[in-house]
C-alpha positions in Angstrom: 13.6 25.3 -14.4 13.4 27.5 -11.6 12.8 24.8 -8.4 10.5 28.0 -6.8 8.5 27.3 -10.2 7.7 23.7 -9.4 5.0 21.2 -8.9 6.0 18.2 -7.6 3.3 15.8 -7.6 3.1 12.4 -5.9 0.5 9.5 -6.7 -0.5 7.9 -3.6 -2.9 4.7 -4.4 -5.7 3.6 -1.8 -8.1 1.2 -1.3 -10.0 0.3 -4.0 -9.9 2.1 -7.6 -9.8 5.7 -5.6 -6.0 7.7 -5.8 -5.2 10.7 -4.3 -2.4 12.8 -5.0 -0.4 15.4 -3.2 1.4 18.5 -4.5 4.6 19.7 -2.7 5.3 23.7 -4.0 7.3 26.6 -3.6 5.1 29.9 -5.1 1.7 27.8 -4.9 0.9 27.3 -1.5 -2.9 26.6 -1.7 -3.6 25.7 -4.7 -6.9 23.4 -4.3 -5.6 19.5 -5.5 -8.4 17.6 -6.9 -8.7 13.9 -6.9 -12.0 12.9 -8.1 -12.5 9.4 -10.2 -16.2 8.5 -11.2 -16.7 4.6 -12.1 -19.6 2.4 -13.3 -18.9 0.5 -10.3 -21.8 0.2 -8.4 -20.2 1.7 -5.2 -19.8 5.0 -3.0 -18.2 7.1 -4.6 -15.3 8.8 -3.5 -13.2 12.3 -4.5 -10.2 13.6 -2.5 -9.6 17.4 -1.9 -6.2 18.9 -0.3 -3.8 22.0 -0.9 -1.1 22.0 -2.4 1.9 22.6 0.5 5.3 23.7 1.0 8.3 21.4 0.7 8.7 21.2 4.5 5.7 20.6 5.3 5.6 16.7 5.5 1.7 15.9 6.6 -1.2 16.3 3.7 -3.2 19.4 4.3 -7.1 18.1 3.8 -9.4 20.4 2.9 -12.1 20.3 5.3 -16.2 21.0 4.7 -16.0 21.3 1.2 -19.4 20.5 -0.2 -19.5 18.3 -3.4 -22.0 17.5 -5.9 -22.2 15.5 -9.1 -24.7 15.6 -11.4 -25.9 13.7 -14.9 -27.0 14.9 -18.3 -30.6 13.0 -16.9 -31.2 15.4 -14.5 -29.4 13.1 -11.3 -28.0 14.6 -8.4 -25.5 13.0 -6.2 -24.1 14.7 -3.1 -21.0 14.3 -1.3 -20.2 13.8 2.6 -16.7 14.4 4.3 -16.0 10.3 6.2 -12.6 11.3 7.0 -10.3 14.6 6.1 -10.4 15.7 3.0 -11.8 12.6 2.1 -15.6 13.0 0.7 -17.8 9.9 -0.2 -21.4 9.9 -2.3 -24.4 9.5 0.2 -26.0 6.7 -2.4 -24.1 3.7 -4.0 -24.1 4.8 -7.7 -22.1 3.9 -10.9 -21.6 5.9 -14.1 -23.9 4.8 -17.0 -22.7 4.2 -20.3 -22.9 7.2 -22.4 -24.1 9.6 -19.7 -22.5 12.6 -19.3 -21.5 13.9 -15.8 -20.4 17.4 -14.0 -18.7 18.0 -10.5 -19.1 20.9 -8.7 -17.0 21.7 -5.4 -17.7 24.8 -2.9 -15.0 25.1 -0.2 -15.6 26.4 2.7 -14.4 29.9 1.7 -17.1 29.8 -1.1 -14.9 29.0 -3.9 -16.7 27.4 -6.7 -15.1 24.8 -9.1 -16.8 23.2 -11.9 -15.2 20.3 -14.0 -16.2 20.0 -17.4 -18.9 17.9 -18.4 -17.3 14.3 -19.1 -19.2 11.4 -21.2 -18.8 7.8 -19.8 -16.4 5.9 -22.3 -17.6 2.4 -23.5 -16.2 -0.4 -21.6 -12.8 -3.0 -23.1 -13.1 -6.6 -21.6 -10.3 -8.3 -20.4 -10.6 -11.7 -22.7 -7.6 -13.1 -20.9 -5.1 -12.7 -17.6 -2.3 -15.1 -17.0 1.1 -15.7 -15.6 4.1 -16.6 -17.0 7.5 -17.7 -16.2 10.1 -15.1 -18.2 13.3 -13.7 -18.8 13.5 -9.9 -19.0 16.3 -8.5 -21.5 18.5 -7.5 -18.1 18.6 -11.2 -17.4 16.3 -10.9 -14.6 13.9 -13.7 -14.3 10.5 -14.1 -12.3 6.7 -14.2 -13.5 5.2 -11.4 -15.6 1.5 -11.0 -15.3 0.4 -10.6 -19.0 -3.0 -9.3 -20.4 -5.5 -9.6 -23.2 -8.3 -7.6 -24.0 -10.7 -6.6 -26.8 -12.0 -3.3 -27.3 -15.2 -1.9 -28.9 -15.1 -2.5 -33.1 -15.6 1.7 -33.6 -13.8 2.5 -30.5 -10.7 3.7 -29.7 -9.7 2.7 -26.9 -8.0 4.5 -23.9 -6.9 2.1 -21.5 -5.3 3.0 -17.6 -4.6 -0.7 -15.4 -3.8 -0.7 -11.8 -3.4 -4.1 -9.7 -3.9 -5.0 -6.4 -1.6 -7.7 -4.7 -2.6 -10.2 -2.0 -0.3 -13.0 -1.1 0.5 -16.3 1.5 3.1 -15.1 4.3 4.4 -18.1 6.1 6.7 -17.2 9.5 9.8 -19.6 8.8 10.9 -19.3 12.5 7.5 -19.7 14.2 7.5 -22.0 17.2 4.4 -23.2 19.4 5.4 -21.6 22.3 5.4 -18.4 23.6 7.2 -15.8 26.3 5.1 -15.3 29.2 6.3 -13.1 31.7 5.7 -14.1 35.2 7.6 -11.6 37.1 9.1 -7.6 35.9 9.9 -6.4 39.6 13.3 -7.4 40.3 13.1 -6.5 44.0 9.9 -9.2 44.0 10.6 -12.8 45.9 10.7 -14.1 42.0 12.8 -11.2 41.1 12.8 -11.1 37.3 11.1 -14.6 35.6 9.9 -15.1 32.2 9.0 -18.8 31.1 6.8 -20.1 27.9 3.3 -20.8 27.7 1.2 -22.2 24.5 1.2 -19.7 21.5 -2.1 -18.9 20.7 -1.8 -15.9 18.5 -2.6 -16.8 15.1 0.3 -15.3 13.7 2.1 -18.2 11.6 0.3 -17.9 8.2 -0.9 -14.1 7.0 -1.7 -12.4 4.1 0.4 -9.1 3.2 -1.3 -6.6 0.6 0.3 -4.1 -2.0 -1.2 -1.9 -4.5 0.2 -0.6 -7.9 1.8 2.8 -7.7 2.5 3.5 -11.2 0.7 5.1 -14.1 0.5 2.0 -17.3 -1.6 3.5 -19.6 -2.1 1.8 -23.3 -4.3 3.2 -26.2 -5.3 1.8 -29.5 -1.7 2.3 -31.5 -1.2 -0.7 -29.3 -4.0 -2.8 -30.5 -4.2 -4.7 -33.7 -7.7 -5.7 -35.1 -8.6 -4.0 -31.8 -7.5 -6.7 -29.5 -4.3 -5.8 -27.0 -2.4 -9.0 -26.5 0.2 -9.9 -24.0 0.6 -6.5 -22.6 2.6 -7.0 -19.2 1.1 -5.3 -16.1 3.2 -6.8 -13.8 6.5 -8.4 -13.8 7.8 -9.7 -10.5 11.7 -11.1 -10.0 11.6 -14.9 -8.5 14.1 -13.1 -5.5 10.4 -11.2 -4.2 9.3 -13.2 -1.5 5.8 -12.1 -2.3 5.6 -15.0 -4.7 7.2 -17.9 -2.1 3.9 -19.7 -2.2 0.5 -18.5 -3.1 -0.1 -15.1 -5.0 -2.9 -13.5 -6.2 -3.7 -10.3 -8.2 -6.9 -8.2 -9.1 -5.9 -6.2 -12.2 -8.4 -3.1 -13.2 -9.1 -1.7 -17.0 -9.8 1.4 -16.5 -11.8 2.9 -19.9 -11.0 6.8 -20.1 -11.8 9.3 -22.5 -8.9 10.9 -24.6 -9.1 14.2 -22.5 -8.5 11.9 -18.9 -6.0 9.4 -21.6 -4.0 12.5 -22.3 -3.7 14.2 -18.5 -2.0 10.7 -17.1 0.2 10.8 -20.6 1.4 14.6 -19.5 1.8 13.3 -15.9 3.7 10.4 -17.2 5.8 12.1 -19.1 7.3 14.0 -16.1 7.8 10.5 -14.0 9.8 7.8 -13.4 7.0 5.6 -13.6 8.3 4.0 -9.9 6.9 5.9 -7.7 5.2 8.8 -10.1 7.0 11.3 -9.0 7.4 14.4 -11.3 8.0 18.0 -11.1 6.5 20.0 -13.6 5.8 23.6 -14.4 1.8 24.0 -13.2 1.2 24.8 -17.6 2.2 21.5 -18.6 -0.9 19.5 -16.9 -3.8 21.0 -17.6 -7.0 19.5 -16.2 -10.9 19.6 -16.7 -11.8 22.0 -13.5 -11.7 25.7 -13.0 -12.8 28.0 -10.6 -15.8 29.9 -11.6 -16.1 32.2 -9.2 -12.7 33.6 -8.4 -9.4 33.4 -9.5 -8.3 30.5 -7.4 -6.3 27.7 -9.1 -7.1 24.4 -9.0 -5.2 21.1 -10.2 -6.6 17.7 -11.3 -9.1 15.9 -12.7 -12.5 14.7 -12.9 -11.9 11.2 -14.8 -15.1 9.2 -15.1 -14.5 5.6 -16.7 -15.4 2.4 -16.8 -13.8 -0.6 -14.8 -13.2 -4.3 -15.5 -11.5 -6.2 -13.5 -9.9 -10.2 -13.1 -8.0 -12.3 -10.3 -5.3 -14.6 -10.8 -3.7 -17.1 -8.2 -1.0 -19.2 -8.7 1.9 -20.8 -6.4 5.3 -20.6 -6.3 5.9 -24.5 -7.3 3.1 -23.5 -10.3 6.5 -22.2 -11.5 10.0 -23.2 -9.7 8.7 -26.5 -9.1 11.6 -28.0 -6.5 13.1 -24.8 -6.5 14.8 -22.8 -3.7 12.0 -20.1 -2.3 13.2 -16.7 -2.3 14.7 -14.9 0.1 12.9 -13.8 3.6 13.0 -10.3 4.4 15.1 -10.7 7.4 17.9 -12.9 7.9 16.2 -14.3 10.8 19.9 -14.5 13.3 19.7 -16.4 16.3 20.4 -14.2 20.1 20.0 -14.8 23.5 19.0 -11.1 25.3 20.4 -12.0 29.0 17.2 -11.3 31.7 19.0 -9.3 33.9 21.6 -6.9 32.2 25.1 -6.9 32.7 26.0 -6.8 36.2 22.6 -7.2 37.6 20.9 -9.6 40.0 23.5 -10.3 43.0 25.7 -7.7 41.8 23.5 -4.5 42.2 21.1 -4.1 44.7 17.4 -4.6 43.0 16.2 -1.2 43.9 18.9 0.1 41.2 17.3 -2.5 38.5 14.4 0.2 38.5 11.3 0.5 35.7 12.2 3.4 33.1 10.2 5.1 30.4 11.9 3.1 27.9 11.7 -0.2 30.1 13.1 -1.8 33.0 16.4 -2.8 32.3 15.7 -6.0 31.4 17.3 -7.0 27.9 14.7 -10.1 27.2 11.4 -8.6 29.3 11.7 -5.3 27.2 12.2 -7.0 23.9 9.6 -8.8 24.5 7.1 -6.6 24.8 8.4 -4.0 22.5 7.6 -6.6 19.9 11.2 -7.3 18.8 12.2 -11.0 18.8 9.7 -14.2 19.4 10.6 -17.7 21.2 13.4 -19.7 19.4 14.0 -22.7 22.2 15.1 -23.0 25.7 19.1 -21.8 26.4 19.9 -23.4 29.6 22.8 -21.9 31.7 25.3 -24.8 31.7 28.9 -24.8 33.3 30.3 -24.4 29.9 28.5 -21.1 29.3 29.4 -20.0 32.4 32.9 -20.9 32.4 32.9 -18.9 28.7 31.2 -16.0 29.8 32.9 -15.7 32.9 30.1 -15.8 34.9 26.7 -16.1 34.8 25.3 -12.7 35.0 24.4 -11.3 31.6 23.5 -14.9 30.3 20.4 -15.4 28.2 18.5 -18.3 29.4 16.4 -18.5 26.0 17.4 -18.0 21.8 15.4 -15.5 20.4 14.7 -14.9 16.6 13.5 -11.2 14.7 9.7 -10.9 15.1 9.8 -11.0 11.3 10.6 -14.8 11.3 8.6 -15.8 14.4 5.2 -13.6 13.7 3.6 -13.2 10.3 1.7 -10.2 11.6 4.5 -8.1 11.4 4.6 -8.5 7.7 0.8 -8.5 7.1 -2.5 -9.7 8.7 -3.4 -13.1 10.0 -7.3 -12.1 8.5 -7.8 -14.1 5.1 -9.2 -12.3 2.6 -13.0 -13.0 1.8 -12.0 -13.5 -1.9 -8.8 -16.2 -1.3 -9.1 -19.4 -2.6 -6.1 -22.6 -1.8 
């Protein structure tokens, strides 16, 4: 295939149930990329417009003051405002009803029209059962796989789409209850250069990082006997992911489509890797449910409206690996001692050549500090035997540092726990 003949499209999950996707081109700069996803979820609604852009372009192009409207087989209207770009949410908090039928209409800004087709609102599968369990995947590696059950409708068949939210405990294995505080940056000052500790008041042993599924799992009812899906894995996560190292929690979403939304993701999956849904597809091969009606512009994407169910699951590391190692931190967490002055400085150079710079003022430990990069480990105190290794005392940290990653929790996530997480 051609690679000037090529639409590369990449899935980009946000908040909530709402994906957008963005199309890198060569030969269809412009094309209008549609990302709108209609739920019974009581909620504003939300639908993502862009362009399609050239490889080496690497920013989203939003398109801007489009005007957006949705309306039901019951005669309801429900209009659209642009919160960010390219990003357009409903005025109203609205959900789809069951077996209602719904339309979108979009006019860009340069009077394009687009009209989906009109799309019924598929009947609901519950979730009967979410659970954990400890297993062994056929490439030997082990960890917990997230396993689901659900039932469908007795005369339905049933098109099912899942995405997952993550939260999860993050606990700084370095922190310490102290803190830098910098008394002194001028090195021409009576103090010259002086750092020393102070309490550390800044939340930041215990967080909570967040991730969200950025792959396409779709099942349908060749997977369901006597209508009821069992043990269908949504997740599987190695025991070396230090997401799971003590409490873990996940949201998992069934997402009801019709066969016309089932088949689009199918076609889309079919040109991924299912990692990070990433394809590249001649623009024939994915046909959607919206067309221009007014000119010839193209347009790719989807107006999928569906219906949601969703369940949580906690569980802790020891739930599983009971006196187990943990897994691995993220950083190695290595032990340094970043000298005050550099090299050569204080008593060697005269302080007026120890000047502020745009990248800092030339002090190893004062500008690591406050670009972030390492956190109090303990005191290093300059002894005669450090001295007498060094050979001499300039250069000589006078305090062990450890990454930020170990010492502050906030690098890895936020120190906010979420409204919904329960010990």
């Amino acid at each position: 295939m051609s690679r000037f003949l090529c639409i590369v499209l990449v899935f980009l999950f946000l908040q909530g149930c709402v994906e957008t996707f963005e199309i890198e081109t060569r030969g269809f700069e412009g094309v209008l990329v549609v990302d709108a996803k209609l739920t019974d979820e009581l909620k504003r609604q939300k639908v993502n417009l862009s362009r399609a852009r050239p490889f080496e372009v690497d920013s989203i192009i939003a398109e801007r003051n489009a005007t957006i409207r949705i309306t039901s087989g019951s005669g309801s209207s429900y209009e659209f405002q642009e919160v960010s770009p390219g990003l357009y949410e409903s005025l109203e908090v609205f959900g789809a009803n069951q077996a209602e039928r719904y339309q979108m209409e979009i006019v860009t800004a340069d009077g394009s029209t687009f009209l989906s087709e009109e799309v019924t609102t598929p009947n609901p599968s519950e979730i009967k059962e979410l659970h954990a369990e400890r297993m062994i995947k056929g490439d030997g590696d082990e960890g917990i796989g997230i396993m689901l059950n659900t039932q469908s409708s007795a005369n339905d068949n049933a098109y099912l789409r899942y995405e997952y939210e993550e939260d999860f405990k993050i606990i700084a294995p370095d922190w310490m209850p102290f803190d830098f505080d910098i008394i002194s940056d001028d090195p021409c000052s009576d103090l010259g250069l002086l750092v020393e500790t102070k309490p550390n008041l800044n939340n930041n042993r215990v967080c909570y990082g967040h991730t969200e599924s950025n792959a396409i799992l779709l099942a349908n009812s060749e997977l369901l006997s006597a209508n009821t899906l069992t043990d269908y894995q949504v997740r599987f996560i190695g025991r070396e992911n230090y997401a799971i190292s003590h409490r873990y929690s996940i949201l998992v979403k069934q997402i009801s489509l019709d066969q016309g939304a089932y088949a689009y993701y199918q076609n889309l999956n079919s040109f991924s890797n299912n990692e990070d849904v990433y394809t590249s597809v001649q623009p024939g091969f994915l046909e959607g449910n919206i067309s221009s009606t007014n000119t010839e512009a193209s347009v790719i994407g989807y107006f999928e409206v569906s219906s949601v169910r969703s369940e949580r699951l906690f569980f802790d590391y020891t739930d599983f690996f009971p006196n187990e190692e943990l897994p691995p931190y993220p950083s190695g967490c290595v032990v340094s001692s970043p000298p005050l002055y550099p090299p050569g400085g204080a008593g060697l150079v005269p302080c007026y050549l120890i000047t502020q710079e745009d990248d800092g003022i030339g002090s190893p430990l004062i500008d690591g500090i406050r670009e972030g990069l390492f956190t109090y480990w303990d005191d290093f105190p300059i002894t005669e035997e450090r001295i007498k290794e060094h050979n001499g005392v300039y250069g000589l940290g006078t305090f062990l540092v450890k990454p930020a990653v170990c010492g502050d929790c906030t690098v890895l996530g936020s120190n906010i726990k979420p409204d919904f997480w329960i010990e």
